[in-house]
C-alpha positions as CSV (number, residue, x, y, z in Angstrom):
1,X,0.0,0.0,0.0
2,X,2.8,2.2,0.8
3,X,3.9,1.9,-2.8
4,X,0.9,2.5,-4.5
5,X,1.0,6.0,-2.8
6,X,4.5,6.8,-3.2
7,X,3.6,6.1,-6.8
8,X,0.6,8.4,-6.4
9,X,3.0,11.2,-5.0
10,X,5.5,10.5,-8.0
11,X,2.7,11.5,-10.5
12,X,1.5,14.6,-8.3
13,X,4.9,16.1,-8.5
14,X,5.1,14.9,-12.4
15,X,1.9,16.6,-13.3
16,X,2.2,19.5,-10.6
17,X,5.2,20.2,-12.7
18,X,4.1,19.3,-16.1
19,X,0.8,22.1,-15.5
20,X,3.1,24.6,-14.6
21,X,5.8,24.8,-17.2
22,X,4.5,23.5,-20.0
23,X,4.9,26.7,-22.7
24,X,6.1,28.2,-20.0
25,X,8.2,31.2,-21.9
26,X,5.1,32.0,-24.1
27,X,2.8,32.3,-21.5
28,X,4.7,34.4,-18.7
29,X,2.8,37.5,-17.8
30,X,5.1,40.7,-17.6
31,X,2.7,43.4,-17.5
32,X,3.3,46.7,-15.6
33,X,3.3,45.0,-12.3
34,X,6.0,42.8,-13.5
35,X,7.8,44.8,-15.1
36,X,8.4,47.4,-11.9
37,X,9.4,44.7,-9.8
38,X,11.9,43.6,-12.5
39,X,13.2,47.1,-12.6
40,X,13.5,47.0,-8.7
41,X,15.1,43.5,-8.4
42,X,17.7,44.7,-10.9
43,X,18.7,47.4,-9.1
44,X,19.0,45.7,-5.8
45,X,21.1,42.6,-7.8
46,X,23.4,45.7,-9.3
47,X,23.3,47.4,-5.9
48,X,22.1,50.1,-6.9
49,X,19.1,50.4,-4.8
50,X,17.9,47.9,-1.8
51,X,14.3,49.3,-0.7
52,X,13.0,48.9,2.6
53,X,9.3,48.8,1.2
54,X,7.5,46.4,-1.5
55,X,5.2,47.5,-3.5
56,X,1.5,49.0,-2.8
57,X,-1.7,46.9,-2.3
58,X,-4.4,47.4,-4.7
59,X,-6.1,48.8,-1.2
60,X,-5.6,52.7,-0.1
61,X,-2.1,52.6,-1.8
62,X,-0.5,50.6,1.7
63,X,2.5,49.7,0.8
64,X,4.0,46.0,1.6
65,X,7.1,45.0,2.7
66,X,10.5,44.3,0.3
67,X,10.2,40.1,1.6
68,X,9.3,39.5,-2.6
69,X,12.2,41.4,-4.1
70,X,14.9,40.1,-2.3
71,X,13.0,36.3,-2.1
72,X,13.1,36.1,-5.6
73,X,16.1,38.3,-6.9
74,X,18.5,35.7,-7.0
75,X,16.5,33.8,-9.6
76,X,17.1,37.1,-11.8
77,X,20.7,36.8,-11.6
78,X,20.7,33.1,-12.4
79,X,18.8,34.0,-16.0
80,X,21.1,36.9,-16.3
81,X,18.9,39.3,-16.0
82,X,15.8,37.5,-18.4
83,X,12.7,38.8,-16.6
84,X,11.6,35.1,-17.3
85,X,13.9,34.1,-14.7
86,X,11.4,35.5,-12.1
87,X,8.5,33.5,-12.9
88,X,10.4,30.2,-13.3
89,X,11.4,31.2,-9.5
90,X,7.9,31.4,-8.2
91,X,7.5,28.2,-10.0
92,X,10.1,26.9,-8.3
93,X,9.3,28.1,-5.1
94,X,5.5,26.7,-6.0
95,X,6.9,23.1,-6.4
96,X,8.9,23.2,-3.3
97,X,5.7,24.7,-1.6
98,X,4.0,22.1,-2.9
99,X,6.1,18.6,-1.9
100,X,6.6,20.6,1.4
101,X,2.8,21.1,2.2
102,X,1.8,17.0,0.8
103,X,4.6,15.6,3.4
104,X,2.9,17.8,6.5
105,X,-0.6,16.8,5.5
106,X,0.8,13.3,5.0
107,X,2.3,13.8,8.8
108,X,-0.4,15.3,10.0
109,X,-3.4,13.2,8.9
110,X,-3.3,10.2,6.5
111,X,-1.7,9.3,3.2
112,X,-5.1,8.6,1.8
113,X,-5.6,12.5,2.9
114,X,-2.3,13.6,1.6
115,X,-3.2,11.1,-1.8
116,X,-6.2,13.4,-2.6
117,X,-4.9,16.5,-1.6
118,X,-1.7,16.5,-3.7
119,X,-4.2,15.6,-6.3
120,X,-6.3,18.9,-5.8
121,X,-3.1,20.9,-5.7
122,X,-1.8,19.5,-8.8
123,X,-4.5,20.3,-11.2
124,X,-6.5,23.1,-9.3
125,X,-6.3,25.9,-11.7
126,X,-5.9,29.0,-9.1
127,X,-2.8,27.3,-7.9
128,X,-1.2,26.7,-11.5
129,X,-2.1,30.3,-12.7
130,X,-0.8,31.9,-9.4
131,X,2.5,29.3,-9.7
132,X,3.1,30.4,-14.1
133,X,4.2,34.4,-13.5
134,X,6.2,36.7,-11.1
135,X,4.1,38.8,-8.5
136,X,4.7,39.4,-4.8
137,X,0.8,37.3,-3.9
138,X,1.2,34.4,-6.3
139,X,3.5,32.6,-3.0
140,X,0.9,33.1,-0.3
141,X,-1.1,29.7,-1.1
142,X,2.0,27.9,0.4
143,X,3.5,30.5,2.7
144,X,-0.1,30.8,4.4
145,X,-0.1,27.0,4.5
146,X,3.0,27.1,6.5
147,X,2.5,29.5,8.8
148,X,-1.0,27.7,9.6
149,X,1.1,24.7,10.0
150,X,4.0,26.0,12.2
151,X,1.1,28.1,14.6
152,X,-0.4,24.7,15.1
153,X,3.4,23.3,15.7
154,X,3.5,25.6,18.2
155,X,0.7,25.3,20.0
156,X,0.1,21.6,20.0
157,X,3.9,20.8,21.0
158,X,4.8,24.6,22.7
159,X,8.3,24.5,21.1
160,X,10.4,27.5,20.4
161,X,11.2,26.7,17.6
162,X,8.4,26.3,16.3
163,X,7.2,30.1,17.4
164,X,9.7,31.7,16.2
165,X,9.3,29.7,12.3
166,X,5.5,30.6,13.2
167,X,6.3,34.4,13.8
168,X,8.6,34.8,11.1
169,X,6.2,33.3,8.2
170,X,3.3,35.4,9.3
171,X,5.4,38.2,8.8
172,X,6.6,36.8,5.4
173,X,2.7,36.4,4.3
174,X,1.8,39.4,5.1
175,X,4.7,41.2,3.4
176,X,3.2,38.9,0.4
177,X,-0.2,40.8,0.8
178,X,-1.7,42.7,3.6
179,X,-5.2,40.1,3.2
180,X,-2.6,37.7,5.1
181,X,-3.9,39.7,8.1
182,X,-7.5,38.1,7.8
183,X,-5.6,35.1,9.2
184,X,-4.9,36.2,12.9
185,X,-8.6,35.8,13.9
186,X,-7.9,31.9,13.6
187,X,-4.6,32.2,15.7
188,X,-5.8,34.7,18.4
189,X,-9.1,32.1,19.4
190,X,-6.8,29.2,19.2
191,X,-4.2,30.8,21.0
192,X,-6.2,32.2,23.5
193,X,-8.2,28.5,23.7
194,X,-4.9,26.9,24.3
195,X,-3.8,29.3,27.0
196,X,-7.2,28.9,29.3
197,X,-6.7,25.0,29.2
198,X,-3.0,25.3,30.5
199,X,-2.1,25.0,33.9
200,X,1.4,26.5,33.5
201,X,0.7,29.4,31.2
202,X,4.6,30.6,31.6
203,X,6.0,28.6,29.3
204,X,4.2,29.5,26.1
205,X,3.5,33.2,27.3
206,X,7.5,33.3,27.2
207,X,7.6,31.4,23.8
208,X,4.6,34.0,23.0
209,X,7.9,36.6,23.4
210,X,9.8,34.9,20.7
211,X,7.0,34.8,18.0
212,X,6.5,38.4,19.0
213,X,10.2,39.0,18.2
214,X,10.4,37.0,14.9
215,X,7.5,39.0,13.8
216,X,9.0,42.4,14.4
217,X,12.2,41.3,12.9
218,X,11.1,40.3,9.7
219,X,8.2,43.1,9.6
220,X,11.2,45.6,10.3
221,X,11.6,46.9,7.1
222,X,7.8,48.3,7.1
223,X,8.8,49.8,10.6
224,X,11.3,51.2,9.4
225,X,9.7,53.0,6.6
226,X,7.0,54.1,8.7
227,X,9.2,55.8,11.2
228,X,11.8,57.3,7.5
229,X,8.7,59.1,6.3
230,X,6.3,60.4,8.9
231,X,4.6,57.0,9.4
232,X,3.1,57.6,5.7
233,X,2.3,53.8,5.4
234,X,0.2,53.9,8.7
235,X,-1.7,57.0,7.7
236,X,-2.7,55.3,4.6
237,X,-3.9,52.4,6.1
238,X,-6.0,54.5,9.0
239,X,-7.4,56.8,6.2
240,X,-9.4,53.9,4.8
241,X,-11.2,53.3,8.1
242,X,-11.8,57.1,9.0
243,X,-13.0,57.7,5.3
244,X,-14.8,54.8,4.9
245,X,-12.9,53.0,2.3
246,X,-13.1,50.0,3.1
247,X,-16.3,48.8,3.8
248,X,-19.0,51.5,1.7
249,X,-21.9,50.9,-0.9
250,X,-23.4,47.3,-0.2
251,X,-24.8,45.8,3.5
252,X,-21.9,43.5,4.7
253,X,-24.8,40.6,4.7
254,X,-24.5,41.1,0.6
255,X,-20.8,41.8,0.7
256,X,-20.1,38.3,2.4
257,X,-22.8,36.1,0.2
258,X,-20.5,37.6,-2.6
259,X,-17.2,36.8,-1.0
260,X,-18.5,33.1,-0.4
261,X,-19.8,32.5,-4.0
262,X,-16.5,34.3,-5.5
263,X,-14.5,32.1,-3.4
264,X,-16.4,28.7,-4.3
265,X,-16.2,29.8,-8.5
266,X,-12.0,30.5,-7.8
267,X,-12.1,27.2,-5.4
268,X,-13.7,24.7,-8.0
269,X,-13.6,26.4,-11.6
270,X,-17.4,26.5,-11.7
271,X,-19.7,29.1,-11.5
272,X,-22.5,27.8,-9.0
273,X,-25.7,29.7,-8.0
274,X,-25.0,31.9,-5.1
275,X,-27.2,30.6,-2.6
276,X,-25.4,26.4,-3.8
277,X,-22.6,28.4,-3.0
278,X,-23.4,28.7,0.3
279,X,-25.1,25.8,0.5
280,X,-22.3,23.4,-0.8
281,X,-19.3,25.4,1.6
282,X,-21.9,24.8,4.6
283,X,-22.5,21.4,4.2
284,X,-18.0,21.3,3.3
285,X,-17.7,23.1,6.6
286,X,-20.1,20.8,9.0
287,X,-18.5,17.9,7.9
288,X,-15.4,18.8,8.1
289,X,-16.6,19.4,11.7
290,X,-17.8,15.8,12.0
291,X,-14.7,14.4,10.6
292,X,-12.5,16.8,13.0
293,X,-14.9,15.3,15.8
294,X,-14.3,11.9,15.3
295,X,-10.3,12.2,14.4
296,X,-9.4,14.8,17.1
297,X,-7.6,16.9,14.3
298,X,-6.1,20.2,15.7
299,X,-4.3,20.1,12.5
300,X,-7.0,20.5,10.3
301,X,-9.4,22.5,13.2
302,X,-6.9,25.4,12.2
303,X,-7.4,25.2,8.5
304,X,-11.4,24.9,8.9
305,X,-11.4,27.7,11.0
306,X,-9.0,29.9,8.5
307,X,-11.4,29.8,6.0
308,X,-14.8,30.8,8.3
309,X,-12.8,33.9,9.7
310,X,-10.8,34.7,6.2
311,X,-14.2,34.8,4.6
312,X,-15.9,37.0,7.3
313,X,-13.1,39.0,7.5
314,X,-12.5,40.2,3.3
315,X,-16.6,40.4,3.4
316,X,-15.4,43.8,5.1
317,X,-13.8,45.2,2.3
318,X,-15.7,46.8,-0.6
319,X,-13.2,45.8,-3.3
320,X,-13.1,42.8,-6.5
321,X,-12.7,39.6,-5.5
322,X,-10.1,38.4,-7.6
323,X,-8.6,34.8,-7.7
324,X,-5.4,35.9,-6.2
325,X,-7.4,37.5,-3.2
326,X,-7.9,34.0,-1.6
327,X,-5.1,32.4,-1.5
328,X,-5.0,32.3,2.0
329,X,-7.4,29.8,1.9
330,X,-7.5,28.0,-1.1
331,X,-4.8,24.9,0.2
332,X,-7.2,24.9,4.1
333,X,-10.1,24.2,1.7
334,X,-8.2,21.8,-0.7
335,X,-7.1,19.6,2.3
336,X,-10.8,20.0,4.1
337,X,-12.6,18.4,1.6
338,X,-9.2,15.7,1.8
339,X,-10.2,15.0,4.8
340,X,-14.1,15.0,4.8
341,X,-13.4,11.3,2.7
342,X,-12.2,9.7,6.4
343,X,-15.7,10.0,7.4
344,X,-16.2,7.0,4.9
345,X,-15.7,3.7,6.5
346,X,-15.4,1.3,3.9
347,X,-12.2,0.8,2.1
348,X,-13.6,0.5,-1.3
349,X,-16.8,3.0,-1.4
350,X,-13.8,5.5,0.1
351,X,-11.4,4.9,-2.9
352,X,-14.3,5.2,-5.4
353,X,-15.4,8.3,-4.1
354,X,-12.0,9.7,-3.7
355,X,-12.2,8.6,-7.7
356,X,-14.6,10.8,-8.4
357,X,-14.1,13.8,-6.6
358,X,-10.9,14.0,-8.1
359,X,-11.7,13.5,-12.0
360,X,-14.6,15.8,-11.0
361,X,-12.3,18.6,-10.0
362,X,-10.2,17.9,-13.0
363,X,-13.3,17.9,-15.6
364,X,-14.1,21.3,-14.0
365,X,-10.5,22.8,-14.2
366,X,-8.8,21.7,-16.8
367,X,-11.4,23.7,-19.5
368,X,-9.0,26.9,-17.8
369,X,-5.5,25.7,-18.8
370,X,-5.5,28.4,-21.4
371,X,-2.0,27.6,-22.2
372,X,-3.0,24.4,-23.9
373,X,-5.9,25.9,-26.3
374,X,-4.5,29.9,-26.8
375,X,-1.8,31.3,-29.0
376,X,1.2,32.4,-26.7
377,X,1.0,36.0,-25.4
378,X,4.7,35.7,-25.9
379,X,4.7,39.5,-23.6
380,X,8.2,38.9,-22.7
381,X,9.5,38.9,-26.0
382,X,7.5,42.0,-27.3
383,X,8.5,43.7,-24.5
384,X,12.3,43.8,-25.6
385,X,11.2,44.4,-29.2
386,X,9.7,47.7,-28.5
387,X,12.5,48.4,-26.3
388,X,15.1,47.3,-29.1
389,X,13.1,49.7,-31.7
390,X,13.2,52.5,-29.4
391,X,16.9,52.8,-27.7
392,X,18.2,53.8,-31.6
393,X,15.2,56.4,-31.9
394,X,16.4,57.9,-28.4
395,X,20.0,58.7,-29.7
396,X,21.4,58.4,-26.2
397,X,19.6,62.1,-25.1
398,X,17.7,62.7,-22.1
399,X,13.8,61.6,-22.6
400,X,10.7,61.3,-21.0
401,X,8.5,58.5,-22.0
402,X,4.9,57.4,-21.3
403,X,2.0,54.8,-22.2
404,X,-2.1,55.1,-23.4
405,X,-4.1,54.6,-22.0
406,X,-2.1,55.0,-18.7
407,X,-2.9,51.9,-16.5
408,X,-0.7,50.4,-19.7
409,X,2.0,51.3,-18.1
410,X,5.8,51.8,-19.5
411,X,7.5,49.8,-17.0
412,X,7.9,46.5,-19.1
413,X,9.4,48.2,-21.8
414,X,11.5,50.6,-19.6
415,X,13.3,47.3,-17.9
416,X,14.9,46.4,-21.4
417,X,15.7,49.6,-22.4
418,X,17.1,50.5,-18.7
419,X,19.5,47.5,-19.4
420,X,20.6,48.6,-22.4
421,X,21.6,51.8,-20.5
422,X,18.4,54.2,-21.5
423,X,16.7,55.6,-18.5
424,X,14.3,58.2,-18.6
425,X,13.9,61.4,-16.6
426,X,12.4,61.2,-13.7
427,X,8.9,61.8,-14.1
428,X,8.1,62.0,-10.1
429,X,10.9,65.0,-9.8
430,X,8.8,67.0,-12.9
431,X,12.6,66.3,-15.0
432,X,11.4,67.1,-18.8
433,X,13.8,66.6,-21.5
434,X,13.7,67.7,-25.0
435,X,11.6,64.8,-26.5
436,X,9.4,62.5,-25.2
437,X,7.9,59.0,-26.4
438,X,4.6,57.5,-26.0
439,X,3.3,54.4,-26.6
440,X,-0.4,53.5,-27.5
441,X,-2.1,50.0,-27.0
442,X,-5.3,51.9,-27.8
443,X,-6.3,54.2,-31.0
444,X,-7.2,56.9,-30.4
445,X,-4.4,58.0,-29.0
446,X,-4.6,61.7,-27.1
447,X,-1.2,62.9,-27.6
448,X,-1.5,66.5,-27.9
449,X,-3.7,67.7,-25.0
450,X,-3.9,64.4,-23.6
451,X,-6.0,64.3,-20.5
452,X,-3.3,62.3,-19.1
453,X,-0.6,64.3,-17.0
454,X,2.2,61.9,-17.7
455,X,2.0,63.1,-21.5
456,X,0.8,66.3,-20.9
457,X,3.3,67.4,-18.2
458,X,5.9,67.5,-21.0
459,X,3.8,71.1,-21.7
460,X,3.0,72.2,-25.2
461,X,4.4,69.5,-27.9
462,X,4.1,68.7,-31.7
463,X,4.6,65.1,-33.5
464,X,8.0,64.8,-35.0
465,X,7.4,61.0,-35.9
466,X,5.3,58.2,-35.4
467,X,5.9,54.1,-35.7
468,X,3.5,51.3,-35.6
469,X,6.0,48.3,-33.5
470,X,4.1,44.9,-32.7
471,X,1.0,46.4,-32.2
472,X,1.4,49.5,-31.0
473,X,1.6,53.0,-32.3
474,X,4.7,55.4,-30.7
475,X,5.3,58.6,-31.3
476,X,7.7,61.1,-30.7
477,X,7.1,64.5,-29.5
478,X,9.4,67.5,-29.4
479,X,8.2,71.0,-27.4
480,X,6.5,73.7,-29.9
481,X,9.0,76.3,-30.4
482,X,9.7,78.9,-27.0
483,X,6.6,76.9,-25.5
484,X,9.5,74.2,-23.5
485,X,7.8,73.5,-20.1
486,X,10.4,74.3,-17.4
């Protein structure tokens, strides 16, 4: 029997793998998310530049901590300096995440849990498309796992070893993405729980003093920031409670029917009726109760309850609910549902159903694996195109350079050009040179008086030139004569 599930855990990692590199170069994202961080990473690799702060959450403009950057630089450096290099290391980092996280479960509960589970993580799409490009919450999945898993270490075993690994990946999730947060809920009861049912409390509350420590240490760099620039990152974050920000429009009863039937279509790939949403994730949740029950599962008690108080907790912000938003959660809910199977008592109606539910959740994914069906974005390469039509056309002078429609964004195309030694002036100091380029995805394209300041603030212009490049339309604009912006 042992085989037969070493066998199963040789085809997890072979598939896990497969799913995530197959096409891999033609289907890496490097948008203008990807391509800042590839400009930042550089610089810290070159020494140029080593920030204290990551970059800012899609929320209030909070900004996280610098853990991504330097996690992942050295992957840049190993593909000299091939922006491709920092997707294959999230991929990388995804495969370790993922043998890592089957051997606890398969510690923790049972290899027929850890069987199916490796299973669900191998082909569940959110977990592929999260593992296939570079950006700072694509890691969470398995970082939240672990923290879950070192919290219950702790706890269970009150070792201080184990609090300090627990404090220190806590901080590392939430430097990922502040949502990390919604996890302390689940730590605070269970901590609190564990404390009342000690009768000598002094050994964890001192171990409580390490975690503490681990935590500040790694969060540091945020601290740090904060205290550099007149705690800006704080007042940010307090500005979306005194204005409101974060919880307007729509009752929170609304706002958490949404969060659960957004997190059940990401979960399963299927887009199920709201109220069968709630339905299905209820019935998911009191079984997993029953099966908790009847194993005496602290292990998975923490994971059930991470997804109840993750779910209550982002119903309190009025903002999308995008895929990447729960990956908290998504690996708790893969290995409930794991689980929920040991409630089964025969052997055989146990397998068969196991069967099921996992050519069931591949029937629903695998429609998704875009990168089987679509013709390669191939954004990589047409980043350094534009950027390798451009350099000439800049003539090694000063210029200032900007995209339509703006959310575009220039940062893809200013990494290749930046290490071919163009850098523009700096638009944040209001530095205006004597020509400026933008680039348009969209036609038409405002170029003179554009509603957009980043063209505009190069003040009164005319069209020298124009190119069409891969797709997009450039032009080149020189200041109208005596009419140069100063």
């Amino acid at each position: 029997m042992k085989r037969f599930y070493l066998i199963c855990f040789i085809v997890t990692i072979a598939i896990t793998t497969f799913l995530r590199l197959y096409r891999f170069d033609s289907f890496v994202t490097f948008l203008g998310d990807q391509g800042r961080d590839a400009l930042i990473i550089k610089r810290i690799i070159t020494l140029e530049h080593l920030p204290a702060i990551g970059a800012p959450s899609s929320v209030g403009q909070v900004y996280l901590g610098p853990f991504y950057y330097y996690l992942i630089a050295p992957f840049l450096a190993l593909f000299n300096f091939n922006p491709v290099g920092l997707a294959f290391g999230v991929t990388i980092l995804s495969l370790i995440g993922t043998v890592w996280s089957y051997n606890i479960v398969k510690k923790e509960t049972t290899l027929a849990t850890a069987a199916i589970f490796g299973f669900l993580m191998a082909f569940a799409f959110p977990l592929i498309e999260l593992a296939r490009f570079s950006w700072n919450p694509n890691l969470l999945p398995f970082f939240a796992f672990l923290t879950i898993y070192f919290f219950y270490r702790w706890i269970s075993k009150l070792n201080i070893k184990d609090a300090i690994l627990f404090g220190t990946f806590f901080a590392f999730s939430i430097q990922l993405h502040y949502l990390a947060a919604f996890m302390f809920p689940t730590f605070l009861i269970f901590y609190l729980y564990t404390i009342w049912n000690l009768k000598n409390k002094r050994s964890i509350l001192i171990q409580t003093g390490y975690t503490m420590l681990a935590f500040l240490v790694f969060i540091s760099p945020l601290i740090i920031f904060d205290l550099r620039h007149g705690f800006l990152n704080s007042k940010n974050f307090l500005a979306l409670f005194q204005t409101g920000g974060l919880a307007t429009g729509s009752s929170y009863n609304i706002r958490l029917i949404e969060t659960v039937a957004f997190f059940m279509t990401h979960s399963t790939q299927y887009q199920l009726n709201v109220f069968l949403s709630i339905g299905i994730l209820f019935t998911i949740l009191l079984l997993g109760l029953a099966a908790i029950k009847k194993n005496q599962s602290l292990f998975v008690s923490v994971h059930l309850a991470n997804i109840i108080f993750y779910l209550i907790g982002f119903a309190l912000l009025q903002s999308p609910r995008h895929l990447h938003y729960f990956g908290p959660i998504y690996m708790s809910f893969y290995l409930l549902i794991s689980y929920l199977l040991l409630l089964i008592r025969s052997k055989t109606f146990r397998s068969v159903t196991a069967a099921v539910l996992v050519v069931g959740f591949i029937i629903l994914n695998a429609p998704h694996y875009y990168f089987f069906t679509e013709s390669p974005n191939n954004q990589i390469g047409h980043s350094r195109t534009v950027a390798d039509f451009l350099v000439p056309k800049i003539q090694g002078k000063p210029f200032n350079i900007a995209t339509w429609p703006v959310e575009f964004g220039e940062d893809p195309y200013l990494y290749f050009m930046e290490l071919k030694g163009a850098r523009p002036a700096d638009r944040k100091k209001l530095e205006i040179a004597d020509q400026m380029f933008v680039i348009c995805e969209k036609e038409p394209c405002p170029v003179i008086d554009s509603p957009s300041w980043n063209i505009s603030m190069f003040g009164p212009a005319e069209i020298v030139e124009s190119w069409d490049i891969d797709g997009l339309k450039i032009f080149k604009l020189i200041h109208r004569a005596g009419q140069r912006t100063e």
